[in-house]
DODRENBA-46111 format. One line per 10 residues: for each residue x, y, z of N, C-alpha, C. Coordinates in pm, 1 decimal. Example, Ala and Ser with C-alpha at 12.3 -4.5 7.8 and 13.67 -1.06 7.14 Angstrom:
BEGIN
1319.0 -569.0 780.0 1230.0 -450.0 780.0 1320.0 -330.0 780.0; 1285.0 -225.0 708.0 1367.0 -106.0 714.0 1290.0 3.0 787.0
END
This chain:
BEGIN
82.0 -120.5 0.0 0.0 0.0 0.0 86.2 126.7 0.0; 230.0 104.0 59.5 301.2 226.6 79.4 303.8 264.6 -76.8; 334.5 215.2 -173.3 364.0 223.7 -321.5 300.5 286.6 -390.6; 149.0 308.8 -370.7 -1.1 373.8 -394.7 44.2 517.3 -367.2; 60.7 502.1 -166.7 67.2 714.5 -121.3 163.9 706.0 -173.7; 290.5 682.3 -177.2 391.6 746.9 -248.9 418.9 813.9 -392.2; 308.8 746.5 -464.0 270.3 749.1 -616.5 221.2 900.5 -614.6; 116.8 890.6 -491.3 -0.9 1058.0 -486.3 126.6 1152.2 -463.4; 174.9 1076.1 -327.3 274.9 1219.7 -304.6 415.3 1259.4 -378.9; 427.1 1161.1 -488.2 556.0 1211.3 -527.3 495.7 1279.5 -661.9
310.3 1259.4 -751.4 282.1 1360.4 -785.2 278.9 1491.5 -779.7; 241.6 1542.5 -669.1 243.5 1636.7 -541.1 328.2 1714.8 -596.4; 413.8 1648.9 -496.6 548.6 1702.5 -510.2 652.3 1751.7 -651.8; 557.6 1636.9 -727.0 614.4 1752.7 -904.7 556.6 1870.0 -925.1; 455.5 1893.3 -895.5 395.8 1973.2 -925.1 428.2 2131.2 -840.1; 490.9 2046.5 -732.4 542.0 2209.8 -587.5 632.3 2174.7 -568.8; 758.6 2182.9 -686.3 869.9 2204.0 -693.7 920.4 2321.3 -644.3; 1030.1 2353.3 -554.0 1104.5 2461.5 -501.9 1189.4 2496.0 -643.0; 1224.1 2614.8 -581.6 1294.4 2696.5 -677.4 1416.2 2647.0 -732.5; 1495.9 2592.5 -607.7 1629.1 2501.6 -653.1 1608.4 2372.7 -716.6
1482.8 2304.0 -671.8 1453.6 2212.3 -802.9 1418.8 2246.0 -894.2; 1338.1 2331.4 -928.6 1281.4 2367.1 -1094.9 1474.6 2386.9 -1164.9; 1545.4 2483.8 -1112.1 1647.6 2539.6 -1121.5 1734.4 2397.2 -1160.6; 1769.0 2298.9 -1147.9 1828.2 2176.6 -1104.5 1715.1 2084.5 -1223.0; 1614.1 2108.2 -1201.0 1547.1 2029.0 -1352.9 1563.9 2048.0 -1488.4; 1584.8 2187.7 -1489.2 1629.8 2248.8 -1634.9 1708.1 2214.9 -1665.9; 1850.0 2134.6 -1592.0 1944.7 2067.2 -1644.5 1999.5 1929.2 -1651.9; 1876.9 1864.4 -1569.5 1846.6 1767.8 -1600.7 1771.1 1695.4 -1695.3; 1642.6 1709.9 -1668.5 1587.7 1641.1 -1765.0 1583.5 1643.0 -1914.4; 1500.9 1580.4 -1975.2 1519.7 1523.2 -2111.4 1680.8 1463.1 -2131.5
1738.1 1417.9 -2071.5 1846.3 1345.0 -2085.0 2020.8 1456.1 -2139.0; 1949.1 1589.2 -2078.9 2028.4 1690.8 -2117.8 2149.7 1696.9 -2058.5; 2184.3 1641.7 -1955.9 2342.3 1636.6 -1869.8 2395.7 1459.9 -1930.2; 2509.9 1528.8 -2031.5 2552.6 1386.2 -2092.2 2491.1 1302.4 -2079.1; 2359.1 1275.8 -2139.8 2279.1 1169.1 -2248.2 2228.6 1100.5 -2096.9; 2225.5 1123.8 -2043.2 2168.7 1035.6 -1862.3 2041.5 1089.7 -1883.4; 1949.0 1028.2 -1834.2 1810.1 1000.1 -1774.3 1784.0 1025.2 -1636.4; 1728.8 1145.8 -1577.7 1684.5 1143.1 -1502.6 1561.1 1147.1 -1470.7; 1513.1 1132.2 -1330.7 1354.0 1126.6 -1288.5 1329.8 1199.6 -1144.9; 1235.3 1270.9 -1147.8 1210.2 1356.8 -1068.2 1077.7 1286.1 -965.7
1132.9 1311.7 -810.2 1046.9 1267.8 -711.5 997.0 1121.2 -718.0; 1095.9 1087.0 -732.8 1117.3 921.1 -754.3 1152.3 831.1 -583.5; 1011.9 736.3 -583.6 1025.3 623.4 -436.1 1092.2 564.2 -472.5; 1184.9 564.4 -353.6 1315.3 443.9 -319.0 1259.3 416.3 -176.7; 1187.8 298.8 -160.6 1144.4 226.4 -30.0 1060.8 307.7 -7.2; 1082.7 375.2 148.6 912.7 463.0 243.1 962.1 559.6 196.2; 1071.3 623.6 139.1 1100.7 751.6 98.9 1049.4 790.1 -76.4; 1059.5 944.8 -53.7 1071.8 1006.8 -227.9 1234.4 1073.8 -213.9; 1319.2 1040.7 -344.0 1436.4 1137.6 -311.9 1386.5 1279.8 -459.6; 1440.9 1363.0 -406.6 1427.8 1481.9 -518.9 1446.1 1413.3 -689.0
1548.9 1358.9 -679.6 1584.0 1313.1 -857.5 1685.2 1184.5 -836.3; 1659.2 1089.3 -894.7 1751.6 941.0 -899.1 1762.3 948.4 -1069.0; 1889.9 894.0 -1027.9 1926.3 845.2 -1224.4 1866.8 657.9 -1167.3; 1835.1 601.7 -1222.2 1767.3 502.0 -1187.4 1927.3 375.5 -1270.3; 1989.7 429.5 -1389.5 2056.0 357.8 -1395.6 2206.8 345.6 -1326.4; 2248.1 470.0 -1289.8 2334.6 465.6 -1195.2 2309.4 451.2 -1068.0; 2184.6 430.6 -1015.7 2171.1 435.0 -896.6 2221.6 551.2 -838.8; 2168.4 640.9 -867.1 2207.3 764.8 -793.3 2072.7 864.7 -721.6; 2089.3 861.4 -663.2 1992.2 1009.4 -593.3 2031.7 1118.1 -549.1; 1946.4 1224.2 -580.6 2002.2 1346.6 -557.9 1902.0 1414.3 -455.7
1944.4 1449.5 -354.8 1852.7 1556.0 -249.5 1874.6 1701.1 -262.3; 1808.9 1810.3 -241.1 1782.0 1940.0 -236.7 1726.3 1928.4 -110.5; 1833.2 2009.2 -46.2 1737.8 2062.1 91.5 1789.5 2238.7 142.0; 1678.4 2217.5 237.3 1615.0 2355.6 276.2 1691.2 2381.5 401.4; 1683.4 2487.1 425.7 1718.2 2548.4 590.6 1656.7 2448.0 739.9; 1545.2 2417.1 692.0 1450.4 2274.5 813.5 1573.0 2166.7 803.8; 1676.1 2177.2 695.1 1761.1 2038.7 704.1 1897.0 2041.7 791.9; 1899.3 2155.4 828.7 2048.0 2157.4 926.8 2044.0 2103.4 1006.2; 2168.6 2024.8 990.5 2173.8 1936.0 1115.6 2062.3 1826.2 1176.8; 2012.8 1790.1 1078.9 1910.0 1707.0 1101.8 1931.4 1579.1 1083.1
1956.9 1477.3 1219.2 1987.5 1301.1 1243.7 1880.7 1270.9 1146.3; 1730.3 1319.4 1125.7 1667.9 1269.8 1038.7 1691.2 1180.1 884.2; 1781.5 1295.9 845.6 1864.2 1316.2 707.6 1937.8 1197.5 684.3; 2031.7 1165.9 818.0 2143.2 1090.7 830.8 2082.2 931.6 818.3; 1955.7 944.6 876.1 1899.1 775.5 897.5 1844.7 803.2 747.7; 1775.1 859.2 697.5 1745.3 821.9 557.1 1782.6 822.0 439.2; 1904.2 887.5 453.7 1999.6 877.3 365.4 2048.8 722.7 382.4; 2107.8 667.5 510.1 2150.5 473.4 529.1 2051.6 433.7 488.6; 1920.6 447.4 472.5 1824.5 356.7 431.8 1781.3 340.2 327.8; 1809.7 472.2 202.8 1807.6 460.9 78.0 1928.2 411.5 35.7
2075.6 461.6 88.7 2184.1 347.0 79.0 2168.0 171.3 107.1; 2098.0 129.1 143.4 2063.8 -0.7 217.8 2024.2 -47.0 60.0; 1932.3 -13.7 62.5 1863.8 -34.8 -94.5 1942.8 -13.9 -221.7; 2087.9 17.4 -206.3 2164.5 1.1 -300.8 2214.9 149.9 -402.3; 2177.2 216.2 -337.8 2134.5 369.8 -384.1 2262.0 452.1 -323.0; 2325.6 532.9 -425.9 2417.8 643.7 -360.8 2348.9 774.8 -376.1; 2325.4 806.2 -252.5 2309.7 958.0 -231.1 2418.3 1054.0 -229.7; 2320.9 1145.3 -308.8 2417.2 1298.8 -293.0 2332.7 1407.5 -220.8; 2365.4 1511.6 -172.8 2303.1 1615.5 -137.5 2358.4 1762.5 -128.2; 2255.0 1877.5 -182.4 2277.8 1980.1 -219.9 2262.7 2042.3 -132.9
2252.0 2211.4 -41.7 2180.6 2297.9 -32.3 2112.3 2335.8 -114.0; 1947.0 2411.8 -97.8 1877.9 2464.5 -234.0 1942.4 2599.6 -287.5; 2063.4 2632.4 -205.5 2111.1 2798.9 -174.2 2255.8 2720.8 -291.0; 2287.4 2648.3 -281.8 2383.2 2585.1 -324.5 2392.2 2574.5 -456.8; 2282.3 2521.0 -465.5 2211.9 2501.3 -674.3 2169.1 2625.0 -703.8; 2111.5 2744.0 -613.0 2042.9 2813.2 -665.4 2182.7 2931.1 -772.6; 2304.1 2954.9 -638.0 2381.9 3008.6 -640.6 2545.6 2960.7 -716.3; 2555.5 2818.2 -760.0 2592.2 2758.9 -812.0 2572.6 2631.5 -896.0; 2471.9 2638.3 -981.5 2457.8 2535.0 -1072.3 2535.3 2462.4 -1134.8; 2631.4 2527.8 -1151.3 2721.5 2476.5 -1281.3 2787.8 2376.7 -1150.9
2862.0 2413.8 -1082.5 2931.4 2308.3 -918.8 2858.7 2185.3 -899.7; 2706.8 2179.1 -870.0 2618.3 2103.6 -875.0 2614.0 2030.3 -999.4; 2626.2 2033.5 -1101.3 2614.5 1970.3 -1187.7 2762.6 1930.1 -1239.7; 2846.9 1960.5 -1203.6 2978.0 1918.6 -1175.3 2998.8 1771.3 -1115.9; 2960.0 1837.3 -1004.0 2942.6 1717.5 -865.3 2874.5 1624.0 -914.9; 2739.9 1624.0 -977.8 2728.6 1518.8 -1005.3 2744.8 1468.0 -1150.7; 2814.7 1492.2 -1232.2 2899.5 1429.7 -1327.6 3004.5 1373.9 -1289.1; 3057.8 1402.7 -1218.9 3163.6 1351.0 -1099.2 3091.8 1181.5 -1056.6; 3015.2 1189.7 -978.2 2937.0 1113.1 -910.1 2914.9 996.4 -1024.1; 2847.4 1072.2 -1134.0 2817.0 916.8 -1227.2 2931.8 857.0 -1277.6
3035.6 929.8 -1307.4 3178.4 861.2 -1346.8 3205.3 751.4 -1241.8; 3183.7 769.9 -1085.8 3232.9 681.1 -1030.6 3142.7 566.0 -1012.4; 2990.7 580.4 -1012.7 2901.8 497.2 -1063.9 2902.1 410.5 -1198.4; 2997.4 503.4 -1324.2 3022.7 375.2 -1366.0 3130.7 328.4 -1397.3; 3243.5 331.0 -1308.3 3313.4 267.3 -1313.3 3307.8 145.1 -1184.2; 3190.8 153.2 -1104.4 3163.4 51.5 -1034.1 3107.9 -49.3 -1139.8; 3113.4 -25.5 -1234.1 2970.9 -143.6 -1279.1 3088.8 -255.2 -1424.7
END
């Protein structure tokens, strides 16, 4: 049943995209950051992460000022790792104010994703 709400709420959640995600989608999607596929507000287990490349196993988080320092973060980040998943994570101040870094970072990130494989 979790698979169902997650479906509603990761609709939702496309639709009330923050600024650093819309910002962070424009250079993602349609397969626009070297020929990769991404997907936006995508369930991995009880969670949604902001954007997973589904073939690198990658996820990407955007977070807000509510995220400092938050143990929250830390347990769900191991638990989408558990599931086989490498997380990354941004500030939204971070992407907003440096895109090009962010999208650096994670070109970075998929290189080492595939050279795991």
């Amino acid at each position: 049943m979790a698979g169902k709400r997650l479906t509603g709420v990761a609709r939702k959640l496309r639709r009330d995209m923050t600024d650093a995600e819309r910002r962070l989608w424009l250079h993602l999607r349609a397969s626009q950051l070297d020929g990769i596929k991404f997907t936006r507000q995508f369930p991995i287990g009880d969670f949604i992460v902001d954007f997973a490349c589904r073939s690198a196993r990658l996820a990407i988080e955007l977070d807000g000022g509510q995220h400092a320092e938050n143990p929250a973060d830390e347990a769900r980040t191991a638990i989408i790792e558990a599931y086989g998943w490498r997380v990354i994570r941004f500030w939204n101040n971070d992407v907003l104010q440096n895109t090009d870094g962010a999208l650096t970072a994670i070109l970075e990130e998929l290189k080492i994703a595939r050279n795991r494989t």
